[in-house]
GUNU-106619 format. One line per 3 residues: their letters; for each residue x, y, z of N, C-alpha, C. Coordinates in steps of 0.02 Angstrom, whole numbers. Each point is the difference from the previous one (the first is absolute). Layout:
N
a	X Y Z X Y Z X Y Z; ...
This chain:
399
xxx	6553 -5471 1876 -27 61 27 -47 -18 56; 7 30 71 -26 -32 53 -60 58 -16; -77 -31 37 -59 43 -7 -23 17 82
xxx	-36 38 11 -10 25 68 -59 -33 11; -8 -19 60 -56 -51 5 -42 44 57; -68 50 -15 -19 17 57 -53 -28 44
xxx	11 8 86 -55 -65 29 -60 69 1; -69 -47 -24 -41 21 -4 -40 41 82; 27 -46 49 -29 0 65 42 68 38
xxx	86 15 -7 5 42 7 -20 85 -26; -34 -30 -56 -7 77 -43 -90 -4 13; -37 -9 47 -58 -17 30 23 38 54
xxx	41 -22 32 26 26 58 21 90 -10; 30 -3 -34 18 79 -11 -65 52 -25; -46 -39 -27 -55 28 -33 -51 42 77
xxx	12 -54 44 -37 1 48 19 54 66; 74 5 -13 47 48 58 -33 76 -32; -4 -5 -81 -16 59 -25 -55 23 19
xxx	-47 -46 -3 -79 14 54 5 13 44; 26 -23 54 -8 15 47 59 88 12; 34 -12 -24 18 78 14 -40 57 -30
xxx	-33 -21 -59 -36 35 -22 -68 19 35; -28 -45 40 -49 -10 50 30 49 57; 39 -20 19 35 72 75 2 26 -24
xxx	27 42 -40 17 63 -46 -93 48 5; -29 -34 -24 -91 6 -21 -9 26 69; 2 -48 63 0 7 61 26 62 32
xxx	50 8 -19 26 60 38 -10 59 -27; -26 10 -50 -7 46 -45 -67 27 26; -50 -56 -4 -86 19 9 13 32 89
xxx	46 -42 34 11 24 78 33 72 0; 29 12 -30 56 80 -15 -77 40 -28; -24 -20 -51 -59 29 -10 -53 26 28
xxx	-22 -67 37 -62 5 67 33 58 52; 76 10 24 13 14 37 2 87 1; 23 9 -74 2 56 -8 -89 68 -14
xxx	-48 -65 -25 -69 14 16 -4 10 65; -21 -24 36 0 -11 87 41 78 28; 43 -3 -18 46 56 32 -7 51 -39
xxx	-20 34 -69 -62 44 -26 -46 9 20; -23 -46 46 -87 1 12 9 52 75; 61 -24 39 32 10 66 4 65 -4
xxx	47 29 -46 -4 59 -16 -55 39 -29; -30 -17 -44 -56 32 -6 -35 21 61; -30 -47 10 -34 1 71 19 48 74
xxx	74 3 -13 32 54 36 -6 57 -8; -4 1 -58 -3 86 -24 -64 20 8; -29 -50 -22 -73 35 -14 -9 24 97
xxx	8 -42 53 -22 1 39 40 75 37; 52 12 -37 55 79 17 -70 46 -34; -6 -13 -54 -39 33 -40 -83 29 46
xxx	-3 -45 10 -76 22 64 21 67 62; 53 -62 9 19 59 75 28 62 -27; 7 2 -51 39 73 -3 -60 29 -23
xxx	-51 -25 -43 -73 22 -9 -30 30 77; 1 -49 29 -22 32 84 41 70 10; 58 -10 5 54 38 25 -24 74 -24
xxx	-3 15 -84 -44 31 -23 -42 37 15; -73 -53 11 -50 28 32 -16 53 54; 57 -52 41 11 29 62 31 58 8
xxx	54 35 -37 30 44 -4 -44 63 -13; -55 -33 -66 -53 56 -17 -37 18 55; -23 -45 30 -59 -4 83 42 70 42
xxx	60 -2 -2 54 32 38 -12 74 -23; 12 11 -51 -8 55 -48 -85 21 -2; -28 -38 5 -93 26 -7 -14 20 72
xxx	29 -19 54 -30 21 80 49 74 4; 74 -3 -33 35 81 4 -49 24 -41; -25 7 -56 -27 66 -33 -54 11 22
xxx	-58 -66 5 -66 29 61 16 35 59; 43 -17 43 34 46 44 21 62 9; 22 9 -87 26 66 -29 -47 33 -48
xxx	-53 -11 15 -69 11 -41 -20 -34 -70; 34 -28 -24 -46 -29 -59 -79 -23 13; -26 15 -54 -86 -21 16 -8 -59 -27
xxx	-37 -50 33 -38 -72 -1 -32 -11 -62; 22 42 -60 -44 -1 -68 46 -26 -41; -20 -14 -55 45 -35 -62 45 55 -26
xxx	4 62 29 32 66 -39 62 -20 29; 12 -53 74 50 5 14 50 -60 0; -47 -50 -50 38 -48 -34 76 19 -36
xxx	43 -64 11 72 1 -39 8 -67 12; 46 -3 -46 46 -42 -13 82 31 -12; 44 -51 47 67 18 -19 49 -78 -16
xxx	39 25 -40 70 -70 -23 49 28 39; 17 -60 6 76 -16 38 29 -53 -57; 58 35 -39 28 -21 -54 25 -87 -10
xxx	-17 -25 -12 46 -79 0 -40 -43 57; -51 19 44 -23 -46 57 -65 8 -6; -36 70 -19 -116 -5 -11 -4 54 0
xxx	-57 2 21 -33 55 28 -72 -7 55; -29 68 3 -61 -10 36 -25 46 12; -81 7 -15 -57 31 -19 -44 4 57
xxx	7 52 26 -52 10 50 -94 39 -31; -39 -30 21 -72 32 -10 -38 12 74; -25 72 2 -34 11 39 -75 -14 -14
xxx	-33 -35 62 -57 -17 -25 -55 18 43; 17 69 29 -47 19 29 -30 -37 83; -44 53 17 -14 -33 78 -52 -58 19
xxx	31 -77 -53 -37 -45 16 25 -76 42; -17 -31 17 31 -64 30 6 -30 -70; 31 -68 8 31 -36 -36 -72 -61 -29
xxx	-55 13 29 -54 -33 -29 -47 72 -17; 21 58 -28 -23 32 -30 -47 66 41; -14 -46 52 -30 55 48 18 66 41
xxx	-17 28 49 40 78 25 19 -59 63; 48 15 11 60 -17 63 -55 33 83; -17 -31 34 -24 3 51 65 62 54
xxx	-51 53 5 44 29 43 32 -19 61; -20 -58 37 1 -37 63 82 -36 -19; 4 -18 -69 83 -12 -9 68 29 -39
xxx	-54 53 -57 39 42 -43 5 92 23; -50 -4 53 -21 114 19 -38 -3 -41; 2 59 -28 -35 35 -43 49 33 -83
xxx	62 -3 11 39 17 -57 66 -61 -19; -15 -54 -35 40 -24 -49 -17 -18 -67; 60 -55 -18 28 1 -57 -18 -77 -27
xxx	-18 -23 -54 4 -56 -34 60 8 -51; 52 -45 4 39 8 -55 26 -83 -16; 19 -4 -65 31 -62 -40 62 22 -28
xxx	58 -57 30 53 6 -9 8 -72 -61; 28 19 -64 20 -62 -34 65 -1 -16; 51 -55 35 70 15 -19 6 -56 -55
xxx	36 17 -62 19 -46 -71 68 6 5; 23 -93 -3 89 20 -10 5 -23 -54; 57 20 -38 25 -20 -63 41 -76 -29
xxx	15 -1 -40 33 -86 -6 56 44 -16; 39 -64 -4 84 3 -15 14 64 -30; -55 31 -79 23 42 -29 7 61 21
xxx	-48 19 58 -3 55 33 -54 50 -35; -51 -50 -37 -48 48 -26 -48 -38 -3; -23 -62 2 -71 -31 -29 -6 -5 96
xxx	-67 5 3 -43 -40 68 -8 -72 -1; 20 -8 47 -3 -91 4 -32 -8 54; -18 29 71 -57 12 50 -22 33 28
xxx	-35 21 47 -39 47 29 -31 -27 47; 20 56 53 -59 -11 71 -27 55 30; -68 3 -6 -38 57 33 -23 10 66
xxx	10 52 49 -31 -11 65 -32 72 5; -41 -10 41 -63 65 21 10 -20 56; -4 72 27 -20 27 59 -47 64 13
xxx	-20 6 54 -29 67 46 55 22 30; 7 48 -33 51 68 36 -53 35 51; 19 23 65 -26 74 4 45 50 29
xxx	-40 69 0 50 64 -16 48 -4 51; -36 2 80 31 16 48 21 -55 32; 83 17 51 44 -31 30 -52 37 66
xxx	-29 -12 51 -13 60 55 27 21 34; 27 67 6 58 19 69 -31 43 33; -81 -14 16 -28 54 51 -26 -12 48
xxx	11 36 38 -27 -7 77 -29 39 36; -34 4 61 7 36 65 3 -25 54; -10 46 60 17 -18 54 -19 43 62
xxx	-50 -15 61 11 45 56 71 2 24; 28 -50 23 38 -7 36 91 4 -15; -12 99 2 51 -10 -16 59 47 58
xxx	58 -23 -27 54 20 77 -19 63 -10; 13 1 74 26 99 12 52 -8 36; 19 55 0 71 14 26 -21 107 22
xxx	25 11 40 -8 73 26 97 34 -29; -2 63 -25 63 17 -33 -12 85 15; 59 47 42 -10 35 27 -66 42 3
xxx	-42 -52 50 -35 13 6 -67 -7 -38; 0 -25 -66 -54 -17 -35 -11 -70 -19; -73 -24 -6 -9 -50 -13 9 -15 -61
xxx	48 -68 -19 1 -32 -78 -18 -79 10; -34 -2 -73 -25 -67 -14 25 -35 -43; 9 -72 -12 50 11 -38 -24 -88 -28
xxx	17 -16 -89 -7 -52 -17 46 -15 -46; 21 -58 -25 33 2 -53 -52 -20 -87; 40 -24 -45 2 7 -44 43 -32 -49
xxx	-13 -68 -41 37 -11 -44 -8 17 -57; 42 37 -48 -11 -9 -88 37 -28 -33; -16 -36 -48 26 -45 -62 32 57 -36
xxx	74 -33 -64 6 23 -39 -63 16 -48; -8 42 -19 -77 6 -53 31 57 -79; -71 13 13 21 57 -71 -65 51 50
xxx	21 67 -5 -26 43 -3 -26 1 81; 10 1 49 -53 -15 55 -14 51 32; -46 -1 47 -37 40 49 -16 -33 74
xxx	11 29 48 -28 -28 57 -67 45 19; -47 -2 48 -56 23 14 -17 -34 86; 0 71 23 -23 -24 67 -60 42 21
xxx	-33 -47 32 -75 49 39 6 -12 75; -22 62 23 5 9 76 -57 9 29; -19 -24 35 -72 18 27 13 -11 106
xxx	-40 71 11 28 -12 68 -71 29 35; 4 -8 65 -77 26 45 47 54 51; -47 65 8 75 61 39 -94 12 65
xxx	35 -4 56 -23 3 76 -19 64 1; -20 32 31 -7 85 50 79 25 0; 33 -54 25 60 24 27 65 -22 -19
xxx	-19 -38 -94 54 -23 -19 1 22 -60; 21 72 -31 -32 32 -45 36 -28 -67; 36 -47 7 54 -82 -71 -17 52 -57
xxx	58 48 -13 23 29 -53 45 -52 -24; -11 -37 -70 84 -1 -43 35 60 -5; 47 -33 11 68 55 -8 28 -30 -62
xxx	18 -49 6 29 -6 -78 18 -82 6; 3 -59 -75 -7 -40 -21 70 -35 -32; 27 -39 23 85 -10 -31 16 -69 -6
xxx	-14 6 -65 43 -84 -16 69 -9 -33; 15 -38 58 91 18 16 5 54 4; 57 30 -16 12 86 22 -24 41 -58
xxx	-78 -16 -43 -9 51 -51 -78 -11 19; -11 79 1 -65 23 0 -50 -53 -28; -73 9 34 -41 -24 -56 -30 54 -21
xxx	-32 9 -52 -52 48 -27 -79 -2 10; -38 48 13 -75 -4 -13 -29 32 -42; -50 -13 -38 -27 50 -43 -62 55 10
xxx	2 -15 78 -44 44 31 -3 67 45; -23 44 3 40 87 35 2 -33 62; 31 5 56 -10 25 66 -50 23 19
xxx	-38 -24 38 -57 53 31 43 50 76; -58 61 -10 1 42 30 44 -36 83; 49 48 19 45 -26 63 -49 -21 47
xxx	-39 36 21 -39 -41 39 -30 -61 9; -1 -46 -67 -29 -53 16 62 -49 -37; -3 -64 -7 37 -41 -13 31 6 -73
xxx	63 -10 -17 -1 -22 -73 -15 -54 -40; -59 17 -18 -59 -50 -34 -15 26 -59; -3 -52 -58 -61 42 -24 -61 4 -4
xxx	-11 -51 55 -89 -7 28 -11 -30 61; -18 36 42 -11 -16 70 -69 33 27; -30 -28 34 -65 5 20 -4 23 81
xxx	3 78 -10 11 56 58 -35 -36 73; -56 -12 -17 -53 -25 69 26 -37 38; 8 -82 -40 39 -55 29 83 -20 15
xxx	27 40 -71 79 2 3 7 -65 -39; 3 -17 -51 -13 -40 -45 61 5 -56; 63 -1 -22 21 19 -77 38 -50 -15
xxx	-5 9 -64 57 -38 -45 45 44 -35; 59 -25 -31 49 30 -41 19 -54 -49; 45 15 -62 -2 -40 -57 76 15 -26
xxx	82 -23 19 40 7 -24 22 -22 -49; 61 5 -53 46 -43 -46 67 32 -11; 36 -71 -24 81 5 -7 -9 -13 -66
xxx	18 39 -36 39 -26 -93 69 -41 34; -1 -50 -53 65 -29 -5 38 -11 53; -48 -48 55 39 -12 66 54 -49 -14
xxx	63 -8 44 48 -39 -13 -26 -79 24; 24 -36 -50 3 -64 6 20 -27 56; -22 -65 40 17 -11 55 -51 14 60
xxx	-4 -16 83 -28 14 41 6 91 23; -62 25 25 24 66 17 -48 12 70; 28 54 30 -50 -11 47 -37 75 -20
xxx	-70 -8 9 -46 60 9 -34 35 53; 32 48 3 -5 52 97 -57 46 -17; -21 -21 21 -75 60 25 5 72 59
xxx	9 43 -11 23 47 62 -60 24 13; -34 15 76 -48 34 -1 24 44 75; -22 85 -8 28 35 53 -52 -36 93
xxx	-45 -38 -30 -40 -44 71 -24 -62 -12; -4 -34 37 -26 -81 -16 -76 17 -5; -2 -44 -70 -76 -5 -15 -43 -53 47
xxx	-70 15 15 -26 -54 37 -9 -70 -29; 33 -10 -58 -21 -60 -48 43 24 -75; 46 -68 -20 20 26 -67 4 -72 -37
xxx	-5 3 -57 -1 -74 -62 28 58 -67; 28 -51 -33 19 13 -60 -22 -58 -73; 18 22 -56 -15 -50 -33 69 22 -54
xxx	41 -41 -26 45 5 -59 -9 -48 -65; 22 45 -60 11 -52 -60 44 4 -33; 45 -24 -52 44 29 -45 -20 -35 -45
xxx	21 45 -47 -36 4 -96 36 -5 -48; -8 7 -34 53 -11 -59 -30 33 -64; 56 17 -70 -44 34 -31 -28 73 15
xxx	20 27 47 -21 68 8 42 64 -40; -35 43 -12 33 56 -22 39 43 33; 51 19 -4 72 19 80 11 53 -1
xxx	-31 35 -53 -11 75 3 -56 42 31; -64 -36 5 -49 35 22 -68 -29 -4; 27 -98 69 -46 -45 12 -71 20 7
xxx	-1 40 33 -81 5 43 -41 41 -53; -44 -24 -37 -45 33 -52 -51 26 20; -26 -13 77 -54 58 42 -2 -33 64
xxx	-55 31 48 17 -23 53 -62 44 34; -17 -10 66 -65 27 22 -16 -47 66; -37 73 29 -36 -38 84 -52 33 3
xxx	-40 -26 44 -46 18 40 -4 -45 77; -34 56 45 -12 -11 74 -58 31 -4; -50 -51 52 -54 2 3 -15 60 67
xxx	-31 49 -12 -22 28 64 -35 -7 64; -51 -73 -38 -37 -34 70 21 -69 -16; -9 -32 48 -38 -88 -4 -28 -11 -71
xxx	24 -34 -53 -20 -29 -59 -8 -59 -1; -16 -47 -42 18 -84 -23 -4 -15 -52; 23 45 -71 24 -2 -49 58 62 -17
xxx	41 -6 -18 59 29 -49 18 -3 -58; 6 33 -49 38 -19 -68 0 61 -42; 38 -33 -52 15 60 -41 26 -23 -79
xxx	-18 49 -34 8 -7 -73 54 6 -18; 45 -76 -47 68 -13 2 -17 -4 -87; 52 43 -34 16 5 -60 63 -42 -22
xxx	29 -66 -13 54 -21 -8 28 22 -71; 66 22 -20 32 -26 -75 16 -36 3; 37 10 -71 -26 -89 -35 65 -43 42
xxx	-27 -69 12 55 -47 25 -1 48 69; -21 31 41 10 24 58 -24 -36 74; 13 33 62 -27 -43 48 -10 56 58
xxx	-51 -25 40 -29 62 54 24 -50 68; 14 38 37 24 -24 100 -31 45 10; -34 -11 49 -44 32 56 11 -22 66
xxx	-17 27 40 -19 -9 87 -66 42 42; 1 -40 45 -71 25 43 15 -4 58; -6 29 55 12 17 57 -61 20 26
xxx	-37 -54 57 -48 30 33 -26 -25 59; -40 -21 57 2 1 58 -24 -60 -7; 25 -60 48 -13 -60 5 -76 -31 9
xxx	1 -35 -51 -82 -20 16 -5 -63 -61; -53 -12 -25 15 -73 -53 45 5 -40; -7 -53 -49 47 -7 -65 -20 68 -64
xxx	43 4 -15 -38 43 -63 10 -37 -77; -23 17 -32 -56 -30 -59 40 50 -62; 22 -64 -27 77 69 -57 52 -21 -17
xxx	42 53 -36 -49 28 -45 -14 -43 -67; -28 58 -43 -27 -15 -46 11 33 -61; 46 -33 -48 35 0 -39 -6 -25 -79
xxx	-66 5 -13 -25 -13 -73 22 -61 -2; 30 -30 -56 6 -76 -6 73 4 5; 22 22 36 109 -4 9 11 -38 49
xxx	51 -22 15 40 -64 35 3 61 51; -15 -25 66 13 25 60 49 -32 47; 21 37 47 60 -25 37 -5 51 76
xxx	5 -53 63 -21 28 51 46 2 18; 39 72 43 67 3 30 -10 3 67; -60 20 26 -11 8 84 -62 3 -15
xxx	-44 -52 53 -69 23 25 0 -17 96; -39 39 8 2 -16 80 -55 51 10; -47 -33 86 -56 24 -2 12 14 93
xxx	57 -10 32 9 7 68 26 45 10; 3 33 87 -28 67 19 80 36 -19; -1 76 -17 36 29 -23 42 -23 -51
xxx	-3 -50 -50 33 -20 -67 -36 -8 -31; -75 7 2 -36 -1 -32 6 11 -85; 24 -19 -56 -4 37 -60 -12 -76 -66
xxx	0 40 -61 29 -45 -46 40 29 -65; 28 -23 -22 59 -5 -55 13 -32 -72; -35 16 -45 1 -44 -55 60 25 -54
xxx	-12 -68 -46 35 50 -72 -42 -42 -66; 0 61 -39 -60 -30 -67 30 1 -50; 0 -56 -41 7 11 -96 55 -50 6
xxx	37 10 -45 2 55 -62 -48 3 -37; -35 78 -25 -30 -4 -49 21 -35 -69; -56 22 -32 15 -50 -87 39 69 -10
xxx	12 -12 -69 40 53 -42 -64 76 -9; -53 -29 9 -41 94 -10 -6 29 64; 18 -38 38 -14 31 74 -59 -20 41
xxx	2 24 76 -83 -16 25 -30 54 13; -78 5 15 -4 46 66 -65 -42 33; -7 19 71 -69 -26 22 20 12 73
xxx	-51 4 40 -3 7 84 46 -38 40; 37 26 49 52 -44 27 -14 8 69; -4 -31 42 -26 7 78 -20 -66 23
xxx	-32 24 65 -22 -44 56 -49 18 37; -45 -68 4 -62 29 68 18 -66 52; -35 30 68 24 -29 51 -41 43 76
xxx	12 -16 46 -67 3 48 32 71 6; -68 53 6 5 65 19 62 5 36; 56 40 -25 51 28 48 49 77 -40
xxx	21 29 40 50 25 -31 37 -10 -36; 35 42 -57 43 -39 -50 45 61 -40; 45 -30 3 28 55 -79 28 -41 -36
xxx	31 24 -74 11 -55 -41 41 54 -27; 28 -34 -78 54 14 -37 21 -61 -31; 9 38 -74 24 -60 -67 56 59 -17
xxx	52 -54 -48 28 34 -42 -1 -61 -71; 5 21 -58 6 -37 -58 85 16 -53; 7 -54 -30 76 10 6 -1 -35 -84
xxx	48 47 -30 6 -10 -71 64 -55 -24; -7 -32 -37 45 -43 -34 60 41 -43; 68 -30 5 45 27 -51 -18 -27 -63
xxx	14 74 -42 -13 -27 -66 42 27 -31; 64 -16 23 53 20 -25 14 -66 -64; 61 3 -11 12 -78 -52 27 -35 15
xxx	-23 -71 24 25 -51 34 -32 6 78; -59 27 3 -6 25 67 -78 -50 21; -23 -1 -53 -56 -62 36 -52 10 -44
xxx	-11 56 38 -86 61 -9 -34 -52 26; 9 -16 75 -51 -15 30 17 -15 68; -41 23 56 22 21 49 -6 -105 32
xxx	47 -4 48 -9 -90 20 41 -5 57; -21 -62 22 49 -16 80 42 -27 -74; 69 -24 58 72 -15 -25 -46 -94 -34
xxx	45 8 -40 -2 -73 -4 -64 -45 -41; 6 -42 -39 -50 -46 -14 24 -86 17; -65 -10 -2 6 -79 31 -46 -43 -26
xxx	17 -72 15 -38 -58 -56 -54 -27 51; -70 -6 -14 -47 -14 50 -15 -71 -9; 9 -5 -77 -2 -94 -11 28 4 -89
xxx	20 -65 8 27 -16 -92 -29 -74 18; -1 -11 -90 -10 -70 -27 55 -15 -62; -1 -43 -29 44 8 -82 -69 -32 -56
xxx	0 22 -36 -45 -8 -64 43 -52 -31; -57 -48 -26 43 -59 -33 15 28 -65; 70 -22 22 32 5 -72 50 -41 -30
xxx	42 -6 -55 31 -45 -32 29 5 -34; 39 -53 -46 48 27 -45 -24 28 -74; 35 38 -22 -17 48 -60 -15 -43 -55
């Protein structure tokens, strides 16, 4: 019976092939391992970093949404806090925080006016499940109310049209909600240039005034100052068309001097803007004017002054409301000025509205103009538009 003889040195040898494959094996395994860590981490890191920006994205969307509803009247108070979800991607929480800078103090009128907004936008996006928060990014800004689209101007064309003089400017309006235009006329009439308006047309539709005609004999004003020849007038368009327009002034004689001042608003009521309205003309040489302006609530007063060239005038004066100058001028026959005040708060204003300025002739005229308070309408009278005066982002981080 033959026996198997095994060599010790080869079965050493085989012991050792087994190590060593067993050794690569270990090797490639901990490397497949490491590798698949590493490229978890890759991804992680990816997402999370989707996860931020869509946090921004968020934010930002809210920022978007907080300058439309200040625009569209929401008030600067916590009443007009929200939060909304967007199903499967976050949400975001806007807080109004009232009229302070971002180190707590009141916003210097020299960069904010007199009427904005503090608000905090926090956008949270969700993880994979589409419901837990996994980050958040907050940014603040200063909103304020008004976009400005107002102006005036001496210098404006004429053109002569059988036989009568027209003046003529244009006019852009934004899509908006609710608007109003407002023009003031102020002109100086000679011995022998007796500058009746005849009538006011932007594009081919009337404008309106809310003031009678005076007696044929003298100008259509509703305040002109007989001695010197001094008046102003105070028109508006509900719901002018979007786009450039031009605005024609007709008068049956050329005035010795004419300026205007325009604004458009937003937020107005389109049934029956003008909530009062009023003049006076001085019978002699004065160097003060004014008059007692009752605003409702969320409302705003335009006025004009028309009076014989001589210094600056001093005006007006408008309780603590954001003012806005549409024409001032103090040279010979354009002499006038042009403001617009408020919006009031929600109870309304009242207090003295005028101007002093070196002894001269003068007449004047305000009108005050009510907010729609229809639904969806504002309730509060505003130029078109809101805008960001400065942002920061509040540190923030993951959930």
């Amino acid at each position: 019976m033959n026996q198997s003889i095994t060599n010790p040195s080869a079965r050493q040898r085989g012991v050792a092939s087994l190590g060593i494959v067993a050794l690569l094996f270990m090797i490639v395994f901990i490397s497949l391992l490491r590798n698949q860590e590493l490229t978890g981490s890759v991804v992680r890191d990816a997402l999370s970093s989707d996860q931020r920006v869509q946090s921004l994205y968020l934010a930002e969307s809210g920022l978007e949404r907080a300058a439309q509803r200040y625009a569209a009247g929401a008030a600067c108070t916590s009443t007009s806090n929200e939060t909304l979800t967007m199903p499967g991607v976050g949400s975001f929480g806007l807080n109004y925080l009232g009229a302070s800078d971002f180190d707590g103090t009141a916003c210097p009128a020299a960069t904010c006016g007199n009427t904005y907004c503090r608000v905090q936008s926090t956008g949270k996006s969700f993880a994979a499940d589409g419901q837990t928060t996994v980050d958040a990014r907050t940014l603040e800004v200063l909103l304020v109310q008004k976009a400005l689209n107002a102006s005036g101007t001496k210098a404006l064309t004429a053109v002569t049209v059988n036989g009568n003089p027209h003046y003529t400017i244009t006019n852009t309006v934004s899509a908006s909600e609710k608007p109003l235009y407002v023009l003031t006329v102020f002109w100086t009439i000679a011995a022998n240039r007796p500058a009746k308006i005849l009538n006011v047309k932007y594009g081919s539709s009337l404008m309106s005034t809310p003031f009678t005609t005076a007696p044929s004999t003298a100008p259509a004003a509703p305040a002109i100052n007989t001695n010197d020849a001094y008046a102003v007038q105070i028109y508006y368009l509900v719901n002018p068309p979007v786009g450039t327009s031009t605005v024609d002034i007709t008068f049956d004689a050329s005035p010795a001097g004419i300026a205007v001042g325009n604004v458009n608003l937003n937020g107005v009521d389109q049934s029956n803007p003008i909530a009062s309205f009023d003049s006076i003309a001085s019978a002699t040489a004065v160097s003060a004017i004014s008059h007692n302006v009752t605003l409702p609530s969320n409302g705003v007063v335009i006025d004009a002054l028309s009076r014989n060239n001589g210094g600056a005038a001093t005006g007006p004066s408008c309780s603590t409301l954001s003012t806005t100058n549409l024409y001032s001028s103090n040279a010979n026959n354009v002499a006038g000025e042009s403001w617009f005040c408020g919006p009031a708060g929600a109870s309304g204003a009242s207090f003295n509205m005028g101007y002093t300025f070196t002894q001269k002739a003068a007449a004047y005229a305000l009108i005050t103009v009510r907010p729609d308070s229809t639904s969806g309408g504002g309730s509060r009278v505003r130029f078109p538009g809101a805008g960001v005066v400065k942002w920061h982002e509040v540190a923030t981080g993951p959930q």
